[in-house]
C-alpha positions as CSV (number, residue, x, y, z in Angstrom):
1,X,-17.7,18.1,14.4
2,X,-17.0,14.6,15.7
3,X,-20.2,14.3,16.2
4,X,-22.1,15.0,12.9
5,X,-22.8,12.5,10.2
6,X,-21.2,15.9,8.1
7,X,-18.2,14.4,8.9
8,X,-19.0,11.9,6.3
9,X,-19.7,14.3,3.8
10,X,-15.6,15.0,2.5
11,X,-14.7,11.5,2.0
12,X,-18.0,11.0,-0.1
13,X,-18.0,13.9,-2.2
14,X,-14.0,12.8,-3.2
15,X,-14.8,9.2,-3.6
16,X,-17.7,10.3,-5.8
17,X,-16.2,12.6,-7.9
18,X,-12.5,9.8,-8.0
19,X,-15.0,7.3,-10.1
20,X,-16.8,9.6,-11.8
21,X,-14.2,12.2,-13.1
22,X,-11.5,9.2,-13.0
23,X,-9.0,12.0,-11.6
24,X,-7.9,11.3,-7.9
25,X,-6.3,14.6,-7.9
26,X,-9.4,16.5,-8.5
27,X,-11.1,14.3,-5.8
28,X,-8.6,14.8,-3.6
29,X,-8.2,18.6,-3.2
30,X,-12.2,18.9,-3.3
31,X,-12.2,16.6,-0.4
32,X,-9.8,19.1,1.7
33,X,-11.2,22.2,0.7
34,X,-14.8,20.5,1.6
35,X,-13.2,19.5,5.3
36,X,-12.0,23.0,5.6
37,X,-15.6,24.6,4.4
38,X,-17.2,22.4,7.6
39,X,-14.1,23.6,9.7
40,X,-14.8,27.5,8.5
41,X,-18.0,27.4,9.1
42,X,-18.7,27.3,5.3
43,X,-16.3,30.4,4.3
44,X,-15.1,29.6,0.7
45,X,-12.1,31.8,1.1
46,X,-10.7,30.7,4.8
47,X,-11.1,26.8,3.8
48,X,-9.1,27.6,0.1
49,X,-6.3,29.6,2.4
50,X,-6.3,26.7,5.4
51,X,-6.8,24.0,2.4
52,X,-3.3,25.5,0.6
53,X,-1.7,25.3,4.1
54,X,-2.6,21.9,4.6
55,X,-0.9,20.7,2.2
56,X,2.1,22.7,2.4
57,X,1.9,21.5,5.7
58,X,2.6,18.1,4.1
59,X,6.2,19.1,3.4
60,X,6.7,20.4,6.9
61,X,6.7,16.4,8.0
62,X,10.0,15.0,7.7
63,X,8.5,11.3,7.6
64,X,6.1,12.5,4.5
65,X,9.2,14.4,2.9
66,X,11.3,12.0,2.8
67,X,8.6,9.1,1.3
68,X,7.8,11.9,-1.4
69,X,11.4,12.2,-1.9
70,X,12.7,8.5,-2.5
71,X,9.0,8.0,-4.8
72,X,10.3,10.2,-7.1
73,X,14.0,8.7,-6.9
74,X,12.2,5.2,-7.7
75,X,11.1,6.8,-10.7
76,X,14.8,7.7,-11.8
77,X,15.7,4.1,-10.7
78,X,13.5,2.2,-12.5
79,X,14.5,4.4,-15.5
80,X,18.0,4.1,-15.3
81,X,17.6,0.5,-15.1
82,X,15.5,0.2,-18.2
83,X,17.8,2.6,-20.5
84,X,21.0,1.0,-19.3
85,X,20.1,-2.7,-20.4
86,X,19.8,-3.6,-16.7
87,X,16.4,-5.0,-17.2
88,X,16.7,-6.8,-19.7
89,X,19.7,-8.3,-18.9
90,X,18.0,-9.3,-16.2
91,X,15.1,-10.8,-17.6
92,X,17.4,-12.6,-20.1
93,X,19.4,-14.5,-17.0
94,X,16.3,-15.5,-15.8
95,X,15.0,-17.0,-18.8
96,X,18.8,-19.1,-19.4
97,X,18.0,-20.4,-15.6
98,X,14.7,-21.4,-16.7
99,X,13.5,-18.9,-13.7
100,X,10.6,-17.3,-15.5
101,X,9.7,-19.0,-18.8
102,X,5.8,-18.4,-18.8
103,X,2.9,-16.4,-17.9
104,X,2.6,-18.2,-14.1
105,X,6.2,-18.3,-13.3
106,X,6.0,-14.4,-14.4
107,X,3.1,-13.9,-12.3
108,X,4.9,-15.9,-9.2
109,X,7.6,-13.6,-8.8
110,X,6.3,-10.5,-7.5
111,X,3.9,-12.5,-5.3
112,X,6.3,-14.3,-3.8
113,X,8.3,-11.2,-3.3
114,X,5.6,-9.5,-2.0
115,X,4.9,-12.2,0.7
116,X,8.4,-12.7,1.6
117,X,9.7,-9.1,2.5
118,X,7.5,-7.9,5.6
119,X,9.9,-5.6,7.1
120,X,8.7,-2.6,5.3
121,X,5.5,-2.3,2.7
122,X,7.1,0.3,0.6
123,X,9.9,-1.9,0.3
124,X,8.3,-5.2,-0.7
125,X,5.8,-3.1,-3.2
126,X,9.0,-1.4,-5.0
127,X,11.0,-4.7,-4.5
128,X,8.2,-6.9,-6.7
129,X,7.1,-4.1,-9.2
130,X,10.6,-3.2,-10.2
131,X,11.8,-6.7,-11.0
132,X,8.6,-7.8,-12.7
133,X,7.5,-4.7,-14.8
134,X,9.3,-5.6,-17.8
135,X,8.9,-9.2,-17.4
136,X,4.6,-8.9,-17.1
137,X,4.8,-6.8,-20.7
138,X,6.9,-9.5,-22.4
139,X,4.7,-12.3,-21.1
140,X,1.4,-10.3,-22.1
141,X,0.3,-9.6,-18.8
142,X,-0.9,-6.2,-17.6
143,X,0.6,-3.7,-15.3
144,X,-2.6,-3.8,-13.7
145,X,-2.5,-7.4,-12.6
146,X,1.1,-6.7,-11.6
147,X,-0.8,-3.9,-9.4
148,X,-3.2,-6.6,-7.9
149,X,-0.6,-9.0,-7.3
150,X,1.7,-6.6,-5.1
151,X,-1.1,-4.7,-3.3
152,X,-2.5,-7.8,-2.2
153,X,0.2,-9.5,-0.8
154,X,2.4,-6.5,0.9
155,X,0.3,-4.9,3.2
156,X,-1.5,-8.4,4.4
157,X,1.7,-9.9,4.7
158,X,3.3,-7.1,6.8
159,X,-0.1,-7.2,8.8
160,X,-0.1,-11.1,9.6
161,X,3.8,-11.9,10.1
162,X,4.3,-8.8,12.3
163,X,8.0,-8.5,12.8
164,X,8.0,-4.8,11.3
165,X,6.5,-1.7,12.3
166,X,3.2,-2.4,12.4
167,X,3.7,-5.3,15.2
168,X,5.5,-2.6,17.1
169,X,2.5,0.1,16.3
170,X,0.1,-1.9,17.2
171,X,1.6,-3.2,20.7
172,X,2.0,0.4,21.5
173,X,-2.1,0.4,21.1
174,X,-2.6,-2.5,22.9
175,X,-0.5,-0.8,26.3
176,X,-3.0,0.5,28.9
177,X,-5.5,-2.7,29.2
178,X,-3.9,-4.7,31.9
179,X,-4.0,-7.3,29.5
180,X,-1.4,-10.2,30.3
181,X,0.1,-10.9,27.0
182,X,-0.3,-7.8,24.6
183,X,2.5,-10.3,22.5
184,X,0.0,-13.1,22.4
185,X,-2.6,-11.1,21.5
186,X,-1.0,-10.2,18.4
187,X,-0.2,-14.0,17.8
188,X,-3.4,-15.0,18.6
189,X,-4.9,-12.4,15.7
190,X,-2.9,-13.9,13.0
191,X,-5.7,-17.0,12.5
192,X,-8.7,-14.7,13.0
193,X,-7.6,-12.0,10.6
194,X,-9.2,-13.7,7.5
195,X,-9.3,-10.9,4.9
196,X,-5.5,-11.0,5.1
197,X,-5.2,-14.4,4.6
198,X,-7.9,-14.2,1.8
199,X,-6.2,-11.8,0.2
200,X,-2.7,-13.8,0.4
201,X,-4.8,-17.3,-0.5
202,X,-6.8,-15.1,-4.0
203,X,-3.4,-13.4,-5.0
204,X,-1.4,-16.5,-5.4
205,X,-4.1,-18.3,-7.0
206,X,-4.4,-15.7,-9.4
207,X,-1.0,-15.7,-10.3
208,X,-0.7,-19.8,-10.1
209,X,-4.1,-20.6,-12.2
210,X,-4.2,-17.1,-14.5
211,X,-7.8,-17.2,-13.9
212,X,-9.1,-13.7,-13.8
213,X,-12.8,-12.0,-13.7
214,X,-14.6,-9.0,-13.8
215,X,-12.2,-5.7,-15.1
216,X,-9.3,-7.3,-14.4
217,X,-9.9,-9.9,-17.0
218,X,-10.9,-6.8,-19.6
219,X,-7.5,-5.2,-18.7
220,X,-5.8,-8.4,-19.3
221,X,-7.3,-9.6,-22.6
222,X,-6.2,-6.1,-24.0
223,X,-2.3,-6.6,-23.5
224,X,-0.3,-7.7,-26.4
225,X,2.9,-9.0,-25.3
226,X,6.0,-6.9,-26.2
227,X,8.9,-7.4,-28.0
228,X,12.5,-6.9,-26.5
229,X,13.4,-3.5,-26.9
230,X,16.2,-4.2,-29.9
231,X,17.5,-0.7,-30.1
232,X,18.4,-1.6,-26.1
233,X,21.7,-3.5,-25.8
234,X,21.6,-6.2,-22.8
235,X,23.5,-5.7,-19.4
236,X,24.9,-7.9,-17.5
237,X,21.9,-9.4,-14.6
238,X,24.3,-8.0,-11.9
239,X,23.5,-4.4,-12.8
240,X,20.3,-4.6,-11.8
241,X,19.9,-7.6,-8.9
242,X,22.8,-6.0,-7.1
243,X,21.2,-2.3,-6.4
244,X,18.3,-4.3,-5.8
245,X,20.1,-6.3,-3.4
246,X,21.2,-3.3,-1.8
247,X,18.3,-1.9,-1.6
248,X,16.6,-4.4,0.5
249,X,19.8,-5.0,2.6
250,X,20.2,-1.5,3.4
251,X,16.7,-0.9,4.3
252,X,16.7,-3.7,6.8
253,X,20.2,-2.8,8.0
254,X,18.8,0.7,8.5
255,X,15.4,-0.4,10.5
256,X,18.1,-2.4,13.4
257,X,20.1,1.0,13.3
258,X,17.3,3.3,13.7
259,X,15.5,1.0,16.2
260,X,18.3,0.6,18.4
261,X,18.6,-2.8,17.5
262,X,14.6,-3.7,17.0
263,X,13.6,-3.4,13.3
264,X,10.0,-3.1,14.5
265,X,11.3,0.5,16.2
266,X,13.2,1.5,12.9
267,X,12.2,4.6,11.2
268,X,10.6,3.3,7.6
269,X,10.6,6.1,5.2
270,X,14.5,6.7,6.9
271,X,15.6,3.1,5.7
272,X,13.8,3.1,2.2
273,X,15.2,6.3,1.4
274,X,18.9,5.6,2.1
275,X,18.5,2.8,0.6
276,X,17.2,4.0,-2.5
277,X,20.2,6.3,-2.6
278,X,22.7,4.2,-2.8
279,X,21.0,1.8,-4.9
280,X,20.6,4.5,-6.9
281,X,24.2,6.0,-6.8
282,X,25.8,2.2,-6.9
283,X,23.4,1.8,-10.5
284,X,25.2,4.6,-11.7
285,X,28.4,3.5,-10.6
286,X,27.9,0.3,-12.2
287,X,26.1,1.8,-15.6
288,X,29.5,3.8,-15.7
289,X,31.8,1.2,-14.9
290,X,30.5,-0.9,-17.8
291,X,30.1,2.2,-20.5
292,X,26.4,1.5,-20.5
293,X,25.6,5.0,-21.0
294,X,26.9,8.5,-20.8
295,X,26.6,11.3,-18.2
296,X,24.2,13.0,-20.4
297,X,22.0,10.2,-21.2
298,X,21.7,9.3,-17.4
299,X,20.4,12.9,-16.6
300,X,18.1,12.7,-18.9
301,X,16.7,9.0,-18.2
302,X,16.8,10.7,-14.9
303,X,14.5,13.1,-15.0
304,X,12.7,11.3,-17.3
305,X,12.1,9.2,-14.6
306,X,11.1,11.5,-12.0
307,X,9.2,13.5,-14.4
308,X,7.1,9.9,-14.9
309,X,6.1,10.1,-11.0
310,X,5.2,13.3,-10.9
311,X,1.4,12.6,-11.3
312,X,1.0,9.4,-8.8
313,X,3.7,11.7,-6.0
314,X,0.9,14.3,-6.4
315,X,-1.9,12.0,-5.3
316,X,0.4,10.8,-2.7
317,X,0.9,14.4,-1.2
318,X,-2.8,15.4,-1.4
319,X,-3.7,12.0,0.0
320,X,-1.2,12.9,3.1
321,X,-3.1,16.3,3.0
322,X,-6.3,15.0,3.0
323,X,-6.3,12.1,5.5
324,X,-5.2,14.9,8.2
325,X,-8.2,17.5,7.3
326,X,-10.2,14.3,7.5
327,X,-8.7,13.5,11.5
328,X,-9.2,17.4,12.3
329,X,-13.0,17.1,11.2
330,X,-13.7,14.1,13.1
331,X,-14.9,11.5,10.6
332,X,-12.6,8.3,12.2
333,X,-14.0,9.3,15.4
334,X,-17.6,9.5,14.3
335,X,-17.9,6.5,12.9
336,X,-16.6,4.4,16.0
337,X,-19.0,6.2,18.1
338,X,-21.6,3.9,15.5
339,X,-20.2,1.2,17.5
340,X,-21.4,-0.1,21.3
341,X,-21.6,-3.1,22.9
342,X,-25.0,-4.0,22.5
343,X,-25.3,-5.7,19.1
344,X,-25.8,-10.0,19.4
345,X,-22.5,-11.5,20.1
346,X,-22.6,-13.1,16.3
347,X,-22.8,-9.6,15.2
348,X,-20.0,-8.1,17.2
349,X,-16.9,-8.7,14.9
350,X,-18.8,-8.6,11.8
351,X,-20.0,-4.8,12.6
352,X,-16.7,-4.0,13.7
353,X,-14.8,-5.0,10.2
354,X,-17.1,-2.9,8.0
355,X,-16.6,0.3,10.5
356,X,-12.6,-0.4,10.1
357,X,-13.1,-1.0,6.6
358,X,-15.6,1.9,6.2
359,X,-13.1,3.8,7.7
360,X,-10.4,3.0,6.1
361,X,-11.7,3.7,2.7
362,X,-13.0,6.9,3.6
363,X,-9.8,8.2,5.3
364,X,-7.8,6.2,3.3
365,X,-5.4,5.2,6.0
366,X,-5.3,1.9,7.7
367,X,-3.2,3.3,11.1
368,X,-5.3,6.1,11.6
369,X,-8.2,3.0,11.8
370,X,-6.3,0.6,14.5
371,X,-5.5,3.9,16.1
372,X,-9.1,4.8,16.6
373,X,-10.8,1.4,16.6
374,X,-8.5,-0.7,18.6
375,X,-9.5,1.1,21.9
376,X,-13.0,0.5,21.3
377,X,-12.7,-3.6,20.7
378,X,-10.7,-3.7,23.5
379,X,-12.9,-3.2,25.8
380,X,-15.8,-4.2,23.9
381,X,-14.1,-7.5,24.0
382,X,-13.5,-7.5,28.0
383,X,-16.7,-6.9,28.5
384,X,-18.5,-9.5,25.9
385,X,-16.1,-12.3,27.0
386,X,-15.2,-12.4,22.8
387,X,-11.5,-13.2,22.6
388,X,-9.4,-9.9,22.9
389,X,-7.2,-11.4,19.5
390,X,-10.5,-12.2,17.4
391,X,-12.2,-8.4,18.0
392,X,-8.1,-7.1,17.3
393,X,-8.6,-9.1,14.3
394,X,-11.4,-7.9,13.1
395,X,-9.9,-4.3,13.1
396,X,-7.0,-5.7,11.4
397,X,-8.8,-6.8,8.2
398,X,-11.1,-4.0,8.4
399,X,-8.1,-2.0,8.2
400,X,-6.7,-3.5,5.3
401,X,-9.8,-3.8,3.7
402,X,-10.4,-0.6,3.2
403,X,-7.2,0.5,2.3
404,X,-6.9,-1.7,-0.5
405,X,-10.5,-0.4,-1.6
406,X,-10.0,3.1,-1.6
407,X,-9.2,5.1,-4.2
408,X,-7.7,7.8,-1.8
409,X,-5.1,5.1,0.1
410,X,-1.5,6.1,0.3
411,X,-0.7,2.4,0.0
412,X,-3.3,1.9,-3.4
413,X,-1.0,4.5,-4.6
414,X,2.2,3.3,-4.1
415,X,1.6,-0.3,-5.4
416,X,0.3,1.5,-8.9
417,X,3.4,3.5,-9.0
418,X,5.8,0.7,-8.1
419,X,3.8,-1.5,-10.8
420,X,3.9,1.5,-13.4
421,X,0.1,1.2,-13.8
422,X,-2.8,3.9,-14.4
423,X,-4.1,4.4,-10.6
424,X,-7.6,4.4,-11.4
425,X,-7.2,1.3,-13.6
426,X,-5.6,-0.5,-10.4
427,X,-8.2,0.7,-8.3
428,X,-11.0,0.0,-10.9
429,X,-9.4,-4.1,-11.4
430,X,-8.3,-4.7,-8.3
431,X,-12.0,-3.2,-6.8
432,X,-14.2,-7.1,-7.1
433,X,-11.3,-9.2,-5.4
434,X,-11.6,-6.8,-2.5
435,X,-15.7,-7.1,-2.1
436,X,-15.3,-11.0,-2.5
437,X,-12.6,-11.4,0.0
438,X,-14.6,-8.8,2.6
439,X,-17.3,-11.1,2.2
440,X,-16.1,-14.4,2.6
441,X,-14.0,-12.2,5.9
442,X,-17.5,-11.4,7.1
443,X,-19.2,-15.1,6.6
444,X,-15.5,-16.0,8.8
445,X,-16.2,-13.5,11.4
446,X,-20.1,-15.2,11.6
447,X,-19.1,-18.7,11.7
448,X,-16.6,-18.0,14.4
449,X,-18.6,-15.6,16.3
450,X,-21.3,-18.6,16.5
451,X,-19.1,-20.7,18.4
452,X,-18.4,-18.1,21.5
């Protein structure tokens, strides 16, 4: 059905239904049982049967599996950590190091975690939400600018210093167009993708100047900052920093072993989920070791825990479901054939970053967007005489544009679960900072494309 604007008709109806009904999960499966009705030729009872397979089908992926797994393992993590004193313990050391002593230096530290782990999203989301959850409640901020902050540094960041998977990714889409230097091609994107950079540039001055507007400014003035839970006895710092530690250091240990020596080749939701193992299994070594709490109360903080993710993994899986009912009806592929080579030159890269981003949000999957998109700029590119990087580019942000917009993207997700915040209330705050930075991206694409 790649060819009928029906296509567009799924992602719509679920996008419609996420803001009105607030409930992605009720979006979500409406949005696969829709794609299946168009697939079935509009026979309720086939598209409910091929809609439950699809997302049992989402188990059968070992990649999916395991990123379902170690989400709800983060949930016992994070819990073990706050019933065990870790947390606070840690927050205490920071304040005696005069680390984190107000609102902005609270605000700083997941964005400058966020921006300085690259090799894995999933990894620099849990990284900054984990160590700042607690911290953003004590200092009156909300879990939803914690949400903001993360999303809007960890997926840009990954997508401009490209030393990860997605560098490798997206030199794998760039083989097969003769050109001479797919590497500098990347290079060359990173100063033309401008709704990355945006995004980076708005996020840290958010967290530097506390200015806020629009929901996220309602969400913020509605916090009361916390007390110290009393009843909670201290740990020492070390009981949480060093799973954390190990976390990260196992993950990136884990990308060179898997890649054969190339992190950009490692297998990501691999690494993240042996490392959150053993961070896991060394916190409970540690929470033992220091007669922080019995075996009985870490089971039950335990599956407290997991019990906690149980809603947001459930988004995730139908999301998984839902982005491949959308690639089997043909909606990514329909809306590049919007795109030819015909449009003004100033108009090229412009048009090509809202399809992306159009994409994007209705798929909910930035990948699936370079992976349909990047083989039409290409050549669009070759044959305008517009540089290769600056067309690339303008997928890129595309990509991440929507993706941070939609309601329905795996990554939106996981930054509200790794921030501890209501999804739709991340989605709803974070919504204005994505139109302003898309566009000032588009006034960037204009200005630029004026000049070739």
């Amino acid at each position: 059905m790649s060819d009928s604007a029906l296509t567009l008709l799924p992602p719509l109806i679920a996008i419609i239904i996420a803001v009105w009904r607030k409930n992605a999960i009720i979006a979500l499966i409406s949005g696969i049982f829709l794609c299946f009705l168009l697939l079935n030729s509009w026979q309720p009872i086939d598209a409910a049967v091929n809609s439950a397979g699809e997302v049992l089908n989402v188990f059968a992926s070992t990649g999916n599996a395991r990123i379902i797994t170690f989400s709800l393992l983060i949930g016992a993590l994070v819990a073990l950590m706050n019933s065990s004193g870790a947390v606070q313990g840690f927050i205490e050391s920071l304040a005696n190091m005069s680390l984190v002593k107000s609102k902005r230096q609270a605000s700083l530290l997941p964005t400058i975690v966020g921006t300085s782990i690259f090799t894995d999203t999933n990894l620099s989301m849990f990284s900054a939400g984990m160590a700042s959850q607690k911290l953003f409640d004590q200092h009156g901020l909300s879990r939803a600018k914690l949400a903001f902050l993360i999303d809007s540094t960890c997926s840009p960041i990954s997508v401009l210093f490209l030393i990860n998977g997605w560098g490798a990714y997206l030199l794998g889409l760039l083989d097969g167009y003769n050109l001479d230097d797919p590497i500098g091609v990347l290079i060359g994107t990173l100063g033309y993708n401008f709704y990355a950079i945006i995004a980076v540039l708005l996020a840290y001055y958010t967290a530097y100047t506390g200015k806020l507007f629009g929901p996220l400014a309602q969400s913020e003035s509605s916090i009361v900052a916390s007390q110290p839970d009393k009843s909670i006895t201290p740990a020492k710092a070390r009981v949480m920093w060093l799973p954390m530690l190990s976390l990260m250091a196992i993950t990136i240990g884990m990308l060179y072993y898997t890649g054969n020596g190339d992190i950009r080749q490692g297998s990501g939701s691999l690494s993240v989920l042996t490392a959150v193992i053993s961070a896991l299994v060394l916190l409970i070594i540690m929470i033992f070791s220091y007669k922080l709490l019995s075996f009985k109360d870490v089971m039950i903080s335990s599956i407290d825990g997991i019990k906690n993710m149980l809603p947001a993994v459930t988004i995730l899986v139908l999301s998984f479901a839902f982005g491949t009912a959308i690639k089997e009806l043909g909606t990514g592929i329909y809306v590049s054939q919007l795109l030819t080579p015909d449009f003004p030159l100033i108009l090229v890269a412009p048009l090509i970053f809202l399809a992306a981003g159009l994409m994007a949000f209705s798929t909910g999957t930035s990948w699936g967007t370079f992976a349909l998109l990047i083989p039409i700029a290409v050549p669009i590119a070759l044959t305008t005489g517009l540089p290769v990087p600056f067309l690339v580019a303008a997928v890129l942000s595309g990509g991440v544009f929507g993706d941070h917009a939609s309601p329905i993207s795996d990554s939106t997700v996981v930054a509200s679960i790794a921030s501890g915040c209501d999804h739709f209330e991340h989605v709803k705050t974070q919504l204005p900072y994505t139109l302003v930075s898309a566009g000032l991206t588009i006034i960037g694409f204009i200005i630029v494309g004026a000049f070739h």
